[in-house]
mmCIF file of the C-alpha atoms, coordinates in Angstrom:
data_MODEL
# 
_entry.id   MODEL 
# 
loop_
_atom_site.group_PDB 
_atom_site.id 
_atom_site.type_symbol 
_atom_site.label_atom_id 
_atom_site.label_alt_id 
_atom_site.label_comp_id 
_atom_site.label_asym_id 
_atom_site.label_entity_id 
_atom_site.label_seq_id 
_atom_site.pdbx_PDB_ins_code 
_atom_site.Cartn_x 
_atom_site.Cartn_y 
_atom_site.Cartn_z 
_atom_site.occupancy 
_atom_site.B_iso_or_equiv 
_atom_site.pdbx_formal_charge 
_atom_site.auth_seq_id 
_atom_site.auth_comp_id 
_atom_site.auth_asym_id 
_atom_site.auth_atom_id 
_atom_site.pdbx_PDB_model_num 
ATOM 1  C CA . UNK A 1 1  ? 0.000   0.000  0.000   1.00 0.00 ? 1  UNK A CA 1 
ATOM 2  C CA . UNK A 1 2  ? 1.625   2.871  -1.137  1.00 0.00 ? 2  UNK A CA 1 
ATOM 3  C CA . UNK A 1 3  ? 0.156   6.386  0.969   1.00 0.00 ? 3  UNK A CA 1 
ATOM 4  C CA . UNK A 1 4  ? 0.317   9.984  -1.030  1.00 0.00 ? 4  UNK A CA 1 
ATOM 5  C CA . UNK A 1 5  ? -0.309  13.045 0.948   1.00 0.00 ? 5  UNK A CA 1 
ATOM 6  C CA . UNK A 1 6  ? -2.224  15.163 -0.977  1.00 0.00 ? 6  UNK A CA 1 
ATOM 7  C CA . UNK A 1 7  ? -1.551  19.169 -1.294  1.00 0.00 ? 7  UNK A CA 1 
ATOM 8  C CA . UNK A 1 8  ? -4.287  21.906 -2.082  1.00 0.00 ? 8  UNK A CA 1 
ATOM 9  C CA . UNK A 1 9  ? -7.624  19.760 -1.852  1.00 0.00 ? 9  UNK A CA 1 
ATOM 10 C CA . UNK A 1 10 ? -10.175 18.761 0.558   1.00 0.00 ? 10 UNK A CA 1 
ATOM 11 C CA . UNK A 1 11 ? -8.414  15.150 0.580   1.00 0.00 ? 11 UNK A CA 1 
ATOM 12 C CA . UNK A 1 12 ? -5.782  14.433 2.767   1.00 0.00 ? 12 UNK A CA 1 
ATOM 13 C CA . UNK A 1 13 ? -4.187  11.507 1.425   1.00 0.00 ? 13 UNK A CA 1 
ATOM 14 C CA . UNK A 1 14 ? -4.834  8.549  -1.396  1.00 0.00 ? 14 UNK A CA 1 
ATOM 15 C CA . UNK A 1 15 ? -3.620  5.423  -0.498  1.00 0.00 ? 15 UNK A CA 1 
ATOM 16 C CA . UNK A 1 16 ? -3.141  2.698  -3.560  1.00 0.00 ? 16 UNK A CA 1 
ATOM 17 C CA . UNK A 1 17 ? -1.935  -0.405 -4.977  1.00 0.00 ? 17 UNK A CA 1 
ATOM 18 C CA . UNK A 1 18 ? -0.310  -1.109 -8.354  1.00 0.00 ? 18 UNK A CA 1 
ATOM 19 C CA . UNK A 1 19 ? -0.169  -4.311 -9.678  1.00 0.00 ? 19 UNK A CA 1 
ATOM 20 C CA . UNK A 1 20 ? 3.555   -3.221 -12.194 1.00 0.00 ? 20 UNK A CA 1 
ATOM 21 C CA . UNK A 1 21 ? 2.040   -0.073 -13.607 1.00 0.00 ? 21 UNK A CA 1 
ATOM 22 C CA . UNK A 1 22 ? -2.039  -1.086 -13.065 1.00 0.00 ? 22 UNK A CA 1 
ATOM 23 C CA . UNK A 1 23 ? -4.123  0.454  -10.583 1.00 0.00 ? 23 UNK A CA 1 
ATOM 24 C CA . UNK A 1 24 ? -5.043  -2.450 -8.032  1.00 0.00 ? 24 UNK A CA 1 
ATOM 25 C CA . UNK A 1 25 ? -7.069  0.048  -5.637  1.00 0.00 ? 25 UNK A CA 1 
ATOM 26 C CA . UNK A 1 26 ? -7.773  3.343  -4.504  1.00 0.00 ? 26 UNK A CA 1 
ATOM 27 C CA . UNK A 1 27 ? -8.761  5.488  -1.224  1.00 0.00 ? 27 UNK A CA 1 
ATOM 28 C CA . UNK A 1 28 ? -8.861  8.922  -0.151  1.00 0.00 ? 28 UNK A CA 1 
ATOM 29 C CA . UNK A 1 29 ? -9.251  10.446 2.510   1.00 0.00 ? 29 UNK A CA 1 
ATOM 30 C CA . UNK A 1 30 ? -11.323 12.822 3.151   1.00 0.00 ? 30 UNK A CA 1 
ATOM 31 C CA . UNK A 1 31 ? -12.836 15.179 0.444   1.00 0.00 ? 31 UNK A CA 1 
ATOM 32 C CA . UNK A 1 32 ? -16.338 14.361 -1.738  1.00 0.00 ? 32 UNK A CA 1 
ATOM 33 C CA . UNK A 1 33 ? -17.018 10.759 -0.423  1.00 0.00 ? 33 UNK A CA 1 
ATOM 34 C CA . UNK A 1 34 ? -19.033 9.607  -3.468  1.00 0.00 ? 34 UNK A CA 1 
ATOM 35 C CA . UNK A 1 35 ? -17.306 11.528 -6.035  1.00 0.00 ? 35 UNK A CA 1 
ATOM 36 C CA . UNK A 1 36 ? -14.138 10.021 -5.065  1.00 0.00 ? 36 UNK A CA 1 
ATOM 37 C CA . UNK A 1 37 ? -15.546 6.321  -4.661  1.00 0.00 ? 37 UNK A CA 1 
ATOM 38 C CA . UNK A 1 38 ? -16.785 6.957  -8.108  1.00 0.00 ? 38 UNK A CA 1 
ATOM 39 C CA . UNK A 1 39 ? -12.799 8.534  -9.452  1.00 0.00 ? 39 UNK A CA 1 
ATOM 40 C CA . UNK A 1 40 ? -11.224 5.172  -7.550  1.00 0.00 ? 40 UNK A CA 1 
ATOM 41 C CA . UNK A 1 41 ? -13.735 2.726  -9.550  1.00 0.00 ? 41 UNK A CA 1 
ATOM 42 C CA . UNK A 1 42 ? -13.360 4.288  -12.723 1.00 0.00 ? 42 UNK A CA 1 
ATOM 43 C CA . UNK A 1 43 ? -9.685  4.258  -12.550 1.00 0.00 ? 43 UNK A CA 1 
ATOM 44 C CA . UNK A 1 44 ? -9.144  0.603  -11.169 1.00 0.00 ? 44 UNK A CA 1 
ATOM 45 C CA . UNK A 1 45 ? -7.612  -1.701 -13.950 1.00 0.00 ? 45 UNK A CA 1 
ATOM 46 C CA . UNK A 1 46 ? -5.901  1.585  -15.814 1.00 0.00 ? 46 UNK A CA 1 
ATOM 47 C CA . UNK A 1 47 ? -2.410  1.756  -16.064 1.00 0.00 ? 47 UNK A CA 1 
ATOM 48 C CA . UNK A 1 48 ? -0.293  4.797  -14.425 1.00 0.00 ? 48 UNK A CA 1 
ATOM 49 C CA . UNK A 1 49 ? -0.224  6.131  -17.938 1.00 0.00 ? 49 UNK A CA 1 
ATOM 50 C CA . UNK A 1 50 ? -3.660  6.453  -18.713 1.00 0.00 ? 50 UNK A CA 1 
ATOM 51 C CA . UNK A 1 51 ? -4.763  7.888  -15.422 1.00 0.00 ? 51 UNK A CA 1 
ATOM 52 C CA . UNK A 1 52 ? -2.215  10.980 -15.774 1.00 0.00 ? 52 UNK A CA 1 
ATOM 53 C CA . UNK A 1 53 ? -3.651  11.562 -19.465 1.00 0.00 ? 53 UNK A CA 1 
ATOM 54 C CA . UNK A 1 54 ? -7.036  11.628 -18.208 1.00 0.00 ? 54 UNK A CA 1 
ATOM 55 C CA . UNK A 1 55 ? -7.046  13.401 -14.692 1.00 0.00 ? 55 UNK A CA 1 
ATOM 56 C CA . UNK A 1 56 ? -3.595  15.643 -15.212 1.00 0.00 ? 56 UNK A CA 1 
ATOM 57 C CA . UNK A 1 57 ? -3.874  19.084 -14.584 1.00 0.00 ? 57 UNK A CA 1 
ATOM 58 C CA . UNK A 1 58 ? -7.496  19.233 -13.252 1.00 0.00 ? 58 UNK A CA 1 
ATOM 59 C CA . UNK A 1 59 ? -8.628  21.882 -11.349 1.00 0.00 ? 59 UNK A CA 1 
ATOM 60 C CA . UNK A 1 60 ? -11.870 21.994 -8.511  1.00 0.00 ? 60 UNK A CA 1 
ATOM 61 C CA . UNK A 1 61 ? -13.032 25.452 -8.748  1.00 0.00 ? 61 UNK A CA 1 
ATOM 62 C CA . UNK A 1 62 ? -10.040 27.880 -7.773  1.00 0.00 ? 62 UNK A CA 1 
ATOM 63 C CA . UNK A 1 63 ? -7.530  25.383 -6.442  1.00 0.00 ? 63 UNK A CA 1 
ATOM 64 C CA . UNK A 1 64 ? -5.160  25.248 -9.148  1.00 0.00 ? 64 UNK A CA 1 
ATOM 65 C CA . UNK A 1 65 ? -4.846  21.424 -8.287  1.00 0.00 ? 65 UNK A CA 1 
ATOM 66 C CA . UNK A 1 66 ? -8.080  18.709 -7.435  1.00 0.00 ? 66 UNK A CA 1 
ATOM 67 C CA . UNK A 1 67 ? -8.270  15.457 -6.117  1.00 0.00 ? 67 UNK A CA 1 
ATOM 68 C CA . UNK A 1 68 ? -7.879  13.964 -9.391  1.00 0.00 ? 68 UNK A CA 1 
ATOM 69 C CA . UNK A 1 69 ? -5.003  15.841 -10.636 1.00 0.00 ? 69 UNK A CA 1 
ATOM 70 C CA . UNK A 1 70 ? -3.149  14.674 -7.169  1.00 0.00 ? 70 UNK A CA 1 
ATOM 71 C CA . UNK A 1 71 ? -4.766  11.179 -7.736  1.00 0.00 ? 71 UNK A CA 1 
ATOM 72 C CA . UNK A 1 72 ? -2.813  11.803 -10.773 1.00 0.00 ? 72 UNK A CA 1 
ATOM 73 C CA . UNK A 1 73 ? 0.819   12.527 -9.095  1.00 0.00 ? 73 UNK A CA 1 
ATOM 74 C CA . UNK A 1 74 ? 0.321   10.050 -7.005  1.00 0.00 ? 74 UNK A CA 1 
ATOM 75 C CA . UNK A 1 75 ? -0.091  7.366  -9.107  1.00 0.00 ? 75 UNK A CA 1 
ATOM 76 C CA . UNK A 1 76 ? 3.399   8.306  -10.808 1.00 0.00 ? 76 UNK A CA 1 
ATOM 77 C CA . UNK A 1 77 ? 4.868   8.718  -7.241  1.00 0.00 ? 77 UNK A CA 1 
ATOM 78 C CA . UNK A 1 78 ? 4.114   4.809  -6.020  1.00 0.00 ? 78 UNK A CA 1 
ATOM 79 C CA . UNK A 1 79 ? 5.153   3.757  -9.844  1.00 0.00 ? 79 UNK A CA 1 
ATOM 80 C CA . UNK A 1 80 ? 8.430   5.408  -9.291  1.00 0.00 ? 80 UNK A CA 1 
ATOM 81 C CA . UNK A 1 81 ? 8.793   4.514  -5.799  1.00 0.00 ? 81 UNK A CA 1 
ATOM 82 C CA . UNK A 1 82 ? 8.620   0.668  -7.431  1.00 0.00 ? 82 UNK A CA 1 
ATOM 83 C CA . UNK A 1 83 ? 5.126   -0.139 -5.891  1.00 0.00 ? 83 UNK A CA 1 
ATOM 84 C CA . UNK A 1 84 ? 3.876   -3.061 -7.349  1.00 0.00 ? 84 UNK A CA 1 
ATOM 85 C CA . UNK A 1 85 ? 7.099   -4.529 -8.887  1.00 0.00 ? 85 UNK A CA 1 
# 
């Protein structure tokens, strides 16, 4: 389980698993309970790649960040810190 603390949203942290570069799971903490339920189903089964194309550089009103664009970083984060290998 790899843990991400999150900067600039209502979340607090996203903890995940990859499976190599697939997402296995995904939590937050905090922030929009259903919205983000609905973000970590949609993502599970994508690779690291795909969720950066799609969620990258979102912002939630005038945050210049949201929990998907950290969901974003920290999907690259666990990748590079070898989770999943």
């Amino acid at each position: 389980m790899f843990n991400y603390k999150t900067s600039g949203t209502c979340s607090t942290n996203i903890a995940l698993e990859l499976d190599n570069n697939v997402i296995k799971s995904v939590a937050f903490t905090g922030g929009c309970n259903g919205n983000l339920k609905a973000v970590s189903a949609l993502v599970k089964g994508k690779t690291v790649e795909e969720v950066e194309s799609i969620l990258s550089g979102i912002t939630c009103g005038f945050k210049k960040t949201s929990c998907g664009d950290q969901l974003a970083k920290a999907v690259r984060a666990a990748y590079e810190a070898g989770e999943g290998r």
